[in-house]
N, C-alpha and C positions, 0 to 999 in steps of 0.2 A: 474275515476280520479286517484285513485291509479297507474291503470294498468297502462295510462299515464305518471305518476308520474316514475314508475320504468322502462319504455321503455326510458322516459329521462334519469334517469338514469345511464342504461346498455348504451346509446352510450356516454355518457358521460364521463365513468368508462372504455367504449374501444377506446375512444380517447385518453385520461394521458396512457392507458398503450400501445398503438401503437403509441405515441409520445413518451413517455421514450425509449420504443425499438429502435424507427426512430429517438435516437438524436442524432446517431453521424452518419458520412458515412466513408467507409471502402473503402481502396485501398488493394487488395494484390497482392502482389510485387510476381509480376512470373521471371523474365527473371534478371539477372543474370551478374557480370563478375566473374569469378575463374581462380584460378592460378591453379587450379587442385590439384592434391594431393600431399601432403610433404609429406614425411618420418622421422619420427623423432625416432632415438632409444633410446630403453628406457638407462637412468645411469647406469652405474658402481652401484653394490653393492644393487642396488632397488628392491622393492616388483611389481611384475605386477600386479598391483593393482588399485583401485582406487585413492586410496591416493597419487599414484605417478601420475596418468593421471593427476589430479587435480593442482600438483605441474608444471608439463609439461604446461598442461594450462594457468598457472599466470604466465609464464615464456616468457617474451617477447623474442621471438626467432628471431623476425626482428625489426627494429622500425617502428612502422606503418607512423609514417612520411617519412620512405622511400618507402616506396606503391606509386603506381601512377596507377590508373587502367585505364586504356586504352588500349582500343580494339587492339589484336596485340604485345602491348607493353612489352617486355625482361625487366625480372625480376631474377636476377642473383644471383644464392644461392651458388654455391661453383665456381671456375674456370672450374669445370668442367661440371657445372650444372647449368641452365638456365629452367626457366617456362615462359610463354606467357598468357597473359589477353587472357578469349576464352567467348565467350559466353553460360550462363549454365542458363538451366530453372527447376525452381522446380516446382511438383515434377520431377525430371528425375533419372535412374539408372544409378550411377556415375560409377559402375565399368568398365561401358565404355571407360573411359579416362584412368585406370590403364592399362600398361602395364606389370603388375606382380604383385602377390599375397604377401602379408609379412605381418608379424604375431606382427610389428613393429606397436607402433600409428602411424598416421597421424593428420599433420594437413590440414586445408582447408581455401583459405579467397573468400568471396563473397564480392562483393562491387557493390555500385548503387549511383544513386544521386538523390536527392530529393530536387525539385525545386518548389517555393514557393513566391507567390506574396504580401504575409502578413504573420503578424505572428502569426501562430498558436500552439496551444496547441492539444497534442497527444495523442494517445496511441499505443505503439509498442506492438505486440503480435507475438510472435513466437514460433513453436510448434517443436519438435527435440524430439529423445533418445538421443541425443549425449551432448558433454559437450561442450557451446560456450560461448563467450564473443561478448558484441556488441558496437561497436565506432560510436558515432557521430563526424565528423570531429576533429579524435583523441582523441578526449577524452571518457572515458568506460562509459557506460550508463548503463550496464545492464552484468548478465553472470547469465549463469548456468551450477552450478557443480555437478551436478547429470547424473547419465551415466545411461542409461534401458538398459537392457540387452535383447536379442530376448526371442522370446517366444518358446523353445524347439528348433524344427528341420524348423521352420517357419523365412523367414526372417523377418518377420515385428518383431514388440517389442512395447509395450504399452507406447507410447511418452507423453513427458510432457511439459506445456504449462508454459512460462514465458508473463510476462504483465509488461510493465515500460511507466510511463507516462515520456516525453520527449514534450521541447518545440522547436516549429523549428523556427527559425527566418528568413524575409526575405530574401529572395535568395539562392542559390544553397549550399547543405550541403551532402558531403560525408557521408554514411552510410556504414560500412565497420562489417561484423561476421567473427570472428575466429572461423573455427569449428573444434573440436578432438575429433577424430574418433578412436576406440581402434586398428582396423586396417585398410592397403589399401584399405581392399576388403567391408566395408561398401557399403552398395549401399544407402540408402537414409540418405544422410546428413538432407536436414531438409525439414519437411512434409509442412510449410506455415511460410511467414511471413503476418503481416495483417497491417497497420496503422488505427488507428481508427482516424474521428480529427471533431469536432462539426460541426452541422448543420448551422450556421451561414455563415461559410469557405465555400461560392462559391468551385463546384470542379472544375472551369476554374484554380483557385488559387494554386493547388497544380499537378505537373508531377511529375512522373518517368521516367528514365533513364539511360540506361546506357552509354551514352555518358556525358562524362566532361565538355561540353560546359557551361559555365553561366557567372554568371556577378561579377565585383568587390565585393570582399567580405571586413569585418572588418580584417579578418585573413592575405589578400594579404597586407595593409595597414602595419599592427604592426607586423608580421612574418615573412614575406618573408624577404630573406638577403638585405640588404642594404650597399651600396656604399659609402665607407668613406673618409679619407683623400687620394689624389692621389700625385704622385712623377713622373717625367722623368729623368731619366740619362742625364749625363752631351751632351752624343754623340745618344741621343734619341732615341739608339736602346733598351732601357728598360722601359715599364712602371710599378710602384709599387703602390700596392692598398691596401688599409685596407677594410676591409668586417666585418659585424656583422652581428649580427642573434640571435634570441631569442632561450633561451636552452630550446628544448623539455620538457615541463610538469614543466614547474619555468617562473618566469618573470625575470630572469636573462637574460642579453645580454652577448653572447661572441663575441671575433671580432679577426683578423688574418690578416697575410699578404699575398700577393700571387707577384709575378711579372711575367711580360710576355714580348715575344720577342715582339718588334713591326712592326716587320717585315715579320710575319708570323701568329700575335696573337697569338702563344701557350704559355701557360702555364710552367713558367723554375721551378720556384720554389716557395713554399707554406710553412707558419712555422705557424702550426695550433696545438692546444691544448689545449685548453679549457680557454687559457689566456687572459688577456686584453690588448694587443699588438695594440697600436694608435702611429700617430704623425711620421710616414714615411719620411723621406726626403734626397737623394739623393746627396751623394757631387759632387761639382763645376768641379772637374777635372776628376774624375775616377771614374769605375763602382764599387761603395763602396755607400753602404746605411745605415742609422742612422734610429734604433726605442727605440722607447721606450715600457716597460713593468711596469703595475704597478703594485702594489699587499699590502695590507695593509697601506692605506697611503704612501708608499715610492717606488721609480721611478727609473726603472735602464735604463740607454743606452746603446743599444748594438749595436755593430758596424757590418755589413756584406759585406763580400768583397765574389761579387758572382762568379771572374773569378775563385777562388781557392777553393771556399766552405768552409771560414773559417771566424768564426764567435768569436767576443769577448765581454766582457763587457767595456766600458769605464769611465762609472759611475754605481757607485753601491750605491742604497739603500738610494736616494737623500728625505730627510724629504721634503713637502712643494713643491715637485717640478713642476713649472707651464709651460715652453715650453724651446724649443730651435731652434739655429739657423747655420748654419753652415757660413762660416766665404768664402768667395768670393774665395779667392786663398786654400782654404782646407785644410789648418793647422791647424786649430780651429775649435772651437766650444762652441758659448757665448748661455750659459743658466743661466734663471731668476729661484728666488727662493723667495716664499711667504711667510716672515717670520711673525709668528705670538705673538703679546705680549707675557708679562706673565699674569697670568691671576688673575684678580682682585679679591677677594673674599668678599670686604667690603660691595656687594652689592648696592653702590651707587655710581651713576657717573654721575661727571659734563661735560657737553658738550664743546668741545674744538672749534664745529664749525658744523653749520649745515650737511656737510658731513658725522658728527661722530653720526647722528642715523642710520649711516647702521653697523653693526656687524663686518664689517671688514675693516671698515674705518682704527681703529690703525696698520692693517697687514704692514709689510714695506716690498716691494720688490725691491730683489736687483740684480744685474748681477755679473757672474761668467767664468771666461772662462777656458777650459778645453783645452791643446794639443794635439792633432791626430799626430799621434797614441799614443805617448806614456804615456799619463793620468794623465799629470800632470798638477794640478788646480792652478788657483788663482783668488783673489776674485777683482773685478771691481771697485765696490761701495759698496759706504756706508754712511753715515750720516742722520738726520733726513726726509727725503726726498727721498718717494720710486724714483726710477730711471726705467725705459724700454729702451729696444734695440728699435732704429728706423730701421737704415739702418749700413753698414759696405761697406769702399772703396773698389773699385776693387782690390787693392795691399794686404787690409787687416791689415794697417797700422793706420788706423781710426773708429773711433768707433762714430755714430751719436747715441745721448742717449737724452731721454728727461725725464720731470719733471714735474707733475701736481699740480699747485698750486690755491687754490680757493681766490678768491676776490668777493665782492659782491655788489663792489661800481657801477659794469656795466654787462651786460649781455656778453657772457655766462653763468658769476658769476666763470669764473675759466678761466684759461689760460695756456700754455705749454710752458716751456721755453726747448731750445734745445741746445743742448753741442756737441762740438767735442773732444772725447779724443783720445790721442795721444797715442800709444799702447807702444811706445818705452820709453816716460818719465812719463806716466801718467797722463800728466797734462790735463786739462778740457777746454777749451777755450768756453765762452757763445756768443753764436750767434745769437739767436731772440729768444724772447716771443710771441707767437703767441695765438691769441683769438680762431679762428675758424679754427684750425687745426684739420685736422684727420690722417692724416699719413704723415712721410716727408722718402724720401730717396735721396740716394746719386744718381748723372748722371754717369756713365761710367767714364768719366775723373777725377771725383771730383771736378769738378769747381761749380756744382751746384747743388742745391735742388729741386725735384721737389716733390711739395706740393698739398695734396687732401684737400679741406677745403673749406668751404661754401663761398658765394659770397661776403662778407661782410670782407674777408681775406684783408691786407694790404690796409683800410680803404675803401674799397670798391669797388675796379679796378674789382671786377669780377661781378659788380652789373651791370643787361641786365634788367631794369627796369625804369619805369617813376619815377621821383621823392617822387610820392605822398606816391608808395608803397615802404612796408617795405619787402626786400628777404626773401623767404623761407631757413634759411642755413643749412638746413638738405638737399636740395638740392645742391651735391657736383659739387666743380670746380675742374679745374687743373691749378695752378699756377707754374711757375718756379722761382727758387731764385739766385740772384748770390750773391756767397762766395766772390765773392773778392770787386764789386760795392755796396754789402749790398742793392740791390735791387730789388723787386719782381715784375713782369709782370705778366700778364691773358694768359693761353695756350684756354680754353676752353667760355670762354663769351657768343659767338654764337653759341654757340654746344648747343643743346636742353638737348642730355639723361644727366643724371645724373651719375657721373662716382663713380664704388664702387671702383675698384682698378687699379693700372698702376704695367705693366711693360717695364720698359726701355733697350732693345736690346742693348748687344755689340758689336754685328754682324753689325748690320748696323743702321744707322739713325733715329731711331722710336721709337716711345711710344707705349706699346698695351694698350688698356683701355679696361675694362671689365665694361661696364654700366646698368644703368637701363633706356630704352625705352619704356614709354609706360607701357605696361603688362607684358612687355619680357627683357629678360637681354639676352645685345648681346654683342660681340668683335668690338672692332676699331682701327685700326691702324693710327696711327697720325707722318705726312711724317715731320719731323722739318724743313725742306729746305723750304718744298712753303707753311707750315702751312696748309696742309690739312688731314681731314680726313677721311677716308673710309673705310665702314663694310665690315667683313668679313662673308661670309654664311659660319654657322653653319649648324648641322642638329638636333641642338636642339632650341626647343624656349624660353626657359629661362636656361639659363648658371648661373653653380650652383659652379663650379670652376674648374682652369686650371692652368696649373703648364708648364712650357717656360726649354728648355734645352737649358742649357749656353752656349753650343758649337756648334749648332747645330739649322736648321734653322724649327724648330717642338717643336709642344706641345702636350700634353694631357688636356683634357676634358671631365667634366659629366655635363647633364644637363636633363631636360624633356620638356613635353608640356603636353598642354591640354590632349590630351588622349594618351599621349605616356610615359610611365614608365621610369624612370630615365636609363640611358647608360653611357661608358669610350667610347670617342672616340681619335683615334690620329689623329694630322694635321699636313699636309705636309704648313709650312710658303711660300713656294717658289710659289705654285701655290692656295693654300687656298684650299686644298681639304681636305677632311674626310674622315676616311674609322674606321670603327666600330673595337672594341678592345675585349668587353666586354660587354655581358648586362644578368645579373645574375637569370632575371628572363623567357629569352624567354619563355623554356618551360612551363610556368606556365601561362602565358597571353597568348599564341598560342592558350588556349583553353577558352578565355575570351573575351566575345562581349562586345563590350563600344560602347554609342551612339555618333553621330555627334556634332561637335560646329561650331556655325556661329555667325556671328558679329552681331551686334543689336548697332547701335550708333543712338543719338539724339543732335541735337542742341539746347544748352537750351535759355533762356531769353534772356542773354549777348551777343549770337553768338558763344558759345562755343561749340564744340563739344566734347560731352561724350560717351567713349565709351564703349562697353557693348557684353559679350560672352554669347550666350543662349545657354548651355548643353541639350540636349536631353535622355531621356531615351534610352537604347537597343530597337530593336523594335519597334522604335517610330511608329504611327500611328494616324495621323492625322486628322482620322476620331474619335477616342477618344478624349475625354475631362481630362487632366490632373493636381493634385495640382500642384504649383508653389514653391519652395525655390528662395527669394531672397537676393542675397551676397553680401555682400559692407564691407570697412574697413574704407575708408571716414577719414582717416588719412590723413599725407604728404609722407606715401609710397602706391602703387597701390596694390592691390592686385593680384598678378603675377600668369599667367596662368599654374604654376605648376601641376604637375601627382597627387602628395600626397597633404602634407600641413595639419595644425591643421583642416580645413576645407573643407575634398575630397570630393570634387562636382561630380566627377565621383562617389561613393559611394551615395550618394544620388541619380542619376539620375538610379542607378543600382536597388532603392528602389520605381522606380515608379515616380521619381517626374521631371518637367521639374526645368531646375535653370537658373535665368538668375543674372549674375554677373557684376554690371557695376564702375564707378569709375569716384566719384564726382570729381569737383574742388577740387583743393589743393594736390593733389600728386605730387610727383617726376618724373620725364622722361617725360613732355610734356611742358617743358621749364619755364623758371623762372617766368613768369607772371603766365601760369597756376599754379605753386604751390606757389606763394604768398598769391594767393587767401587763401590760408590757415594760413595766419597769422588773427589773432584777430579773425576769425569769429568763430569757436568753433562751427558747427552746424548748420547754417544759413542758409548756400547756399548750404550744401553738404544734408540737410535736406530735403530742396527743391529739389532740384534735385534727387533725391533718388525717393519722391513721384511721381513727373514729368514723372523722369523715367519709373518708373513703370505703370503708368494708358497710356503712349504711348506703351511700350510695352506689354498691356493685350489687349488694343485697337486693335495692329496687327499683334495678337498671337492669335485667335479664338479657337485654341482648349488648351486654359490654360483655366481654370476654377477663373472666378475673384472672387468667394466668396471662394475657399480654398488655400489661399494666404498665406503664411507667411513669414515674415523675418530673418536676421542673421545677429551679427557681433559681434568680441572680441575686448576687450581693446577699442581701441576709438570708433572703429565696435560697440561693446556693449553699447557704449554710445549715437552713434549713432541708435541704438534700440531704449532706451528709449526716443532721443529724439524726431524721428521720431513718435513715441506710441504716443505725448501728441499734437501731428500737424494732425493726420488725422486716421481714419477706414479702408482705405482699405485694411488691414492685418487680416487675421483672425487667427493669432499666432505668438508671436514673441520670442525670444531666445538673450538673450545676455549676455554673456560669460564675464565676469571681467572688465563689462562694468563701467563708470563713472557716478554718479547721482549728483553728487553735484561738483562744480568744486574747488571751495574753499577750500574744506578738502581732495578733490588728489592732489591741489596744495602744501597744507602743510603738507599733513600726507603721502602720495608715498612719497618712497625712491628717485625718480628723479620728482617726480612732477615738481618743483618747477624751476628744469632744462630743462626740457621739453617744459615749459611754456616761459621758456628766449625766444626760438624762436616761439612758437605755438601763445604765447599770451605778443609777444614782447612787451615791457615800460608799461603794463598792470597789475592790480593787483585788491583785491579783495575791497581795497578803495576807488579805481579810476574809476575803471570800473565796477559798481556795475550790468549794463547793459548785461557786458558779465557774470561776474559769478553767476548772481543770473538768471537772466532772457534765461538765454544759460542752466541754469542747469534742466534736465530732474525732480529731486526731487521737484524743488518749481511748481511743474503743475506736477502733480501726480494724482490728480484728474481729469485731460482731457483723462486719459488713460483707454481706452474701451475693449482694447484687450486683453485677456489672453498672459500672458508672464511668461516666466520660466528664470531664474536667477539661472548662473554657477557661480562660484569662487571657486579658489583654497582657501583652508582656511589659508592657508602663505604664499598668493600671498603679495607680498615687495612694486613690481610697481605699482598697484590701489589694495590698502587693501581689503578687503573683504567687508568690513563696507559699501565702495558705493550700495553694492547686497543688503546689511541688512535696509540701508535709505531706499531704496527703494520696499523692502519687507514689512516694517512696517510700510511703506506711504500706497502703496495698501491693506495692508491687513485690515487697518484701514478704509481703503473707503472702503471696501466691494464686492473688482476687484476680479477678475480670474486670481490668480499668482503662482506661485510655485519657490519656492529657491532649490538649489543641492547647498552644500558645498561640495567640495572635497578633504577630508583630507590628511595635509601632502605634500600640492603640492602648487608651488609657480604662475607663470603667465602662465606658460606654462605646462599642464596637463603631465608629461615625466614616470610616472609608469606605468608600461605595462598595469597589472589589472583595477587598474584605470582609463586608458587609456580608452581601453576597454569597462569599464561600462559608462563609460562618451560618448562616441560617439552612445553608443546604445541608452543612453536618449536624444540626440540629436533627434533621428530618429526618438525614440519612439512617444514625444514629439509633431511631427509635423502629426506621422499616428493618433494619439489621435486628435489633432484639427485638421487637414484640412483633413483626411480621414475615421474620426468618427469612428477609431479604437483604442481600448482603452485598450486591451488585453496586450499589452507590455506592455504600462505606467505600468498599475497594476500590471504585475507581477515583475518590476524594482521594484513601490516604493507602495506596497502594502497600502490599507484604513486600518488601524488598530483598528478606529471606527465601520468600517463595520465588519470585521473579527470578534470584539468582538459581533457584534449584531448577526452574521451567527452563 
């Protein structure tokens, strides 16, 4: 019985210890890119020593953000000196690659990529005499500063081993060693490297390579440079761009200009330095551009006139300063300015008006106009009553200004009255108060106004609707006004898209309209003769904006698509063609696989059709079975098949998962019935439909997996989360971001609730319609909610408080649900700090591999059990 006894035992005792041994699995990384050997001599005045190798080594001698390793690829160290990506396997004898002996250090970089279908936790192990540093996509992970020396007359030398745990996240991650070697003629730079990474991690889950090929990462997202405001010359041979980019190793953004011939696309001129250089814009008559710079609060305008390369300031060191405009005929230039109280210290303040719980309700702004060239200011306005620039006449002799004044006897609950002022006597002349105005500018001639403003403008003449319903007027019209009839007509009625902005040609007879269609925002030209209009092909699918040369029958545009990254393109007006300007990231997506998108629409109860984009992963393979992300905003705007976005669905689809993103009733761009549907309902129908949605398309989608399902959506999206969670199971995780749980306290307690609601939940209130607000609200049925859900808010979000997250936290935590809150401090509706950024989209991710892929390794290491930790 003993002997038994200890025979179990001994396999027992060699089980734990060939399981401890067998718990991780090891990759080691043989094969290689190298720029081969640098030279680096040692300083002036130094010891050849170690302590200077050491100093050499912490000495970034290149920016490793400017590495690009690719097979082939010119790598350019002095004008006269150039290395090439080559392929290097260790071990090998480097001296191979030397073409001469020097008694100088060297340095060396090796890079690979490690590609990753979950996220795992590591261990790096590398073994050298020499002294390296190791980067995980830029960032140092590891170094060692200890040098071996050979052993006598033997090349070898007694190497020493470094270990650094490192975590990899999905998808592909640049590994990059600096290695320094005392001289060229080193031959073994480094004996192994090893990754060690748990038994759990499938080894399908993790390659090596050296090819850069992979999928959208978080870093392309918030790193890569970005396209800012754009300009065309009056004669639309210039295009001007502003560009940003996050500064290496900070979450600081810098941004810069550049302009290019458009005639050739090159590149004329760049004013880059590390400044905050926004707000480009190009005068009326001549090739002379206007930016601005800011720097401590306070804003200077610099004037550049590019024929001569001569550049000035025209405003200096403006406090407060919020935009400007250049003046039609180019003598001027009217800028506003945010002046701010003085500030109260009594500690208490009586409310002058529901607008005045926002912080900058007292701010008064005012307008200013300054002389080109020669700088001489004077001021516009002034009195109790901020004022904005609308529009400015062709001649420059008029000044369109308006006025926001709140009432609360009728919806909107505020109204605009609009002024003509007279630039030679000053005077003001008042023209109309308008309800549902969004922008007015002047026509070419000055005879008239043409007006962007919801259907409901000039008592209703833009309303394309049955009696019963009430307009959506977030859905924009285009009205014309005449100045001298004092009478307003419908330009757009029949027109479906929803128009964001117009411009009215001098050139010839037209309106351009820039709208929202559907998913996509597209160009229209509107003929004023026979009242028609017709799009123009772009080569982007959602047009992001565009700027019209006054003289000249061409524009410039940026825009993206579904799996196309944002571009500058120019367009020839005369035949509607395109031809590409700028796109800041080719080379960085040339070596980035994105999956397919295909339509997915359904007709729902009513006879409507909804329609609906299903993302694909890379590599899709439809013989696998994949989680599901589903997207919706179930607002009165569609959710637009943008590249990037608060919500990169290519970014998910890069993580494994299919997405299918569709768009209830009640948006914009699919004509005024469809988005009325979004008056009063709050949820109803976009609820329904969302469900409907979704079980038609898992129905004829077989290789989605309908038990690892989950949801998404921000702002009304988020509300749309929760209220989806207390209607049905098929979700097996949900996610909503500054969602609404209770509608009564966004109505009173958001900064515009209460505006929002004039049209969302027109003549409707929390006494009258006890139906919408209480029975529409996700919080009073908190208890029908099955699903695990996670809850984002910025912790100073303005437009739905924080407190909807918190109702709704301490409803479920009280029932006993599966929920988790993230506050993100510091940040208001829209998550905009880099870091934060950052961490916030990785819990998105995490979030959903934790429920629908039963991986639970990221959550935990984002937001650690600190229970458990104290029990480990």
């Amino acid at each position: 019985m003993k002997f038994i006894f200890n025979i179990c035992f001994y396999f027992l005792l060699t089980t734990i210890t060939f399981g401890q041994q067998d718990s991780s699995r090891v990759i080691e990384i043989d094969e290689w890119l190298s720029l081969g050997s640098i030279e680096i001599k040692y300083p002036a005045f130094s010891n050849t020593n170690d302590k200077t190798l050491e100093e050499l080594l912490n000495y970034d001698q290149v920016r490793i953000s400017d590495l690009n390793p690719v097979k082939d690829e010119t790598f350019l160290i002095d004008k006269n000196t150039s290395v090439k990506w080559k392929i290097f396997s260790i071990p090998e004898n480097f001296s191979e690659q030397n073409d001469k002996v020097s008694i100088n250090p060297s340095i060396h970089y090796l890079a690979t990529y490690i590609q990753t279908e979950r996220f795992t936790k590591a261990e790096l192990e590398i073994n050298s005499c020499n002294m390296i540093k190791v980067y995980l996509d830029g960032q140092e992970v590891a170094e060692k500063k200890s040098l071996q020396k050979k052993n006598g007359e033997s090349d070898s030398c007694k190497a020493e081993k470094i270990s650094k745990k490192i975590n990899i996240e999905t998808g592909k991650h640049l590994l990059l060693i600096k290695v320094l070697t005392e001289s060229a003629s080193t031959s073994n730079l480094i004996n192994f490297v090893k990754l060690k990474y748990q038994e759990e991690v499938n080894s399908s889950y993790i390659s090596i390579s050296t090819k850069p090929e992979g999928f959208v990462s978080i870093k392309n997202l918030l790193e890569d440079p970005k396209l800012g405001s754009i300009s065309l010359s009056h004669d639309g041979k210039y295009a001007g761009v502003t560009i940003s980019k996050i500064v290496e190793g900070t979450d600081k953004r810098e941004s810069w200009l550049e302009i290019y011939n458009t005639e050739n696309g090159k590149l004329t001129h760049s004013f880059k330095g590390g400044m905050k250089l926004t707000s480009l814009s190009w005068s009326p008559i001549e090739n002379v551009f206007a930016y601005t710079q800011s720097e401590k609060e306070q804003t200077t305008v610099w004037i550049t006139d590019i024929t001569n390369n001569n550049s000035f300031q025209l405003l200096e060191g403006i406090k407060d300063f919020s935009s400007f405009n250049w003046s039609p005929d180019g003598t001027y230039i009217i800028y506003s300015v945010n002046e701010k109280p003085k500030e109260d210290k009594s500690g208490l303040k009586r409310f002058e008006g529901l607008q005045d719980r926002w912080p900058w309700a007292r701010n008064k702004s005012y307008l200013y106009l300054v002389e080109y060239p020669s700088g001489f200011k004077q001021r516009l306005t002034s009195g109790d009553n901020s004022t904005s620039l609308s529009s400015i006449s062709k001649d420059g002799n008029k000044i369109l200004i308006s006025s926001i004044v709140y009432d609360f006897a009728d919806r909107p609950y505020s109204f605009t009255t609009y002024y003509i002022l007279d630039r030679q006597t000053m005077k003001a002349d008042t023209i109309k108060a308008l309800n549902w105005a969004r922008s007015v500018q002047f026509s070419p001639d000055g005879k008239n106004l043409l007006i962007l403003g919801g259907p409901s403008m000039f008592g209703g003449i833009g309303k394309n609707l049955p009696d019963t319903m009430i307009p959506n007027d977030f859905d924009m019209q285009a009205f014309a006004y005449n100045l001298e009839t004092k009478k307003g007509g419908s330009i757009s009625r029949e027109f479906d898209p929803s128009i964001n902005s117009a411009y009215w040609s001098k050139l010839e007879d037209v309106i351009y309209f820039d709208v929202t269609e559907k998913t996509k925002q597209n160009l229209y030209k509107y003929e004023l003769k026979n009242k028609q209009f017709s799009k123009i092909n772009l080569e982007v699918e959602v047009l992001d904006n565009i700027s019209f040369a006054s003289d000249n029958f061409s524009a410039i545009y940026k825009g993206s698509g579904a799996i196309d990254p944002e571009k500058l393109y120019y367009l020839d007006l005369k035949n509607n063609k395109s031809k590409l300007l700028l796109d800041l990231n080719e080379n960085i997506f040339s070596s980035i696989k994105l999956g397919k998108v295909e339509d997915f629409d359904f007709t729902n109860s009513r006879g409507d059709e909804i329609d609906g984009l299903v993302y694909y992963p890379p590599y899709f393979d439809s013989n696998k079975k994949y989680p599901c992300i589903v997207s919706y905003y179930g607002g009165t705007s569609p959710t637009e098949q943008t590249f990037e976005g608060r919500y990169p669905r290519n970014l998910w689809t890069a993580n494994g998962y299919i997405v299918y993103a569709l768009q209830p009733s009640g948006a914009i761009g699919y004509g005024q019935k469809f988005s009325a549907y979004h008056v009063n309902d709050w949820g109803k129908l976009t609820a329904e439909e969302i469900i409907e949605g979704t079980k038609l398309f898992l129905k004829s989608h077989p290789f989605v997996d309908e038990k690892r399902v989950g949801c998404i959506g921000a702002s009304y999206g988020g509300f749309m989360t929760m209220n989806v969670l207390t209607k049905t199971d098929i979700f097996s995780a949900g996610i909503s971001h500054a969602g609404i749980s209770s509608l009564s306290s966004y109505w009173g307690e958001g900064y515009w609730g209460y505006l929002y609601s004039a049209v969302a939940t027109a003549n409707s209130f929390p006494w009258n319609r006890k139906d919408i607000y209480i029975d529409h609200s996700p919080l009073f049925s908190a208890d029908k909610i099955t699903t695990p859900l996670l809850l984002l808010h910025g912790a100073s979000d303005t437009n739905v408080p924080p407190g909807e997250s918190t109702q709704m936290y301490t409803a479920l935590k009280i029932l006993g649900k599966d929920v988790e809150y993230i506050q993100v401090e510091d940040q208001d509706h829209h998550i905009l700090d880099y870091k934060k950024r950052k961490q916030w989209t990785k819990t998105i991710i995490a979030w959903f591999d934790y429920k629908l892929k039963g991986q639970a390794e990221w959550w935990n290491e984002l937001y650690p059990d600190k229970n458990q930790n104290e029990k480990d």
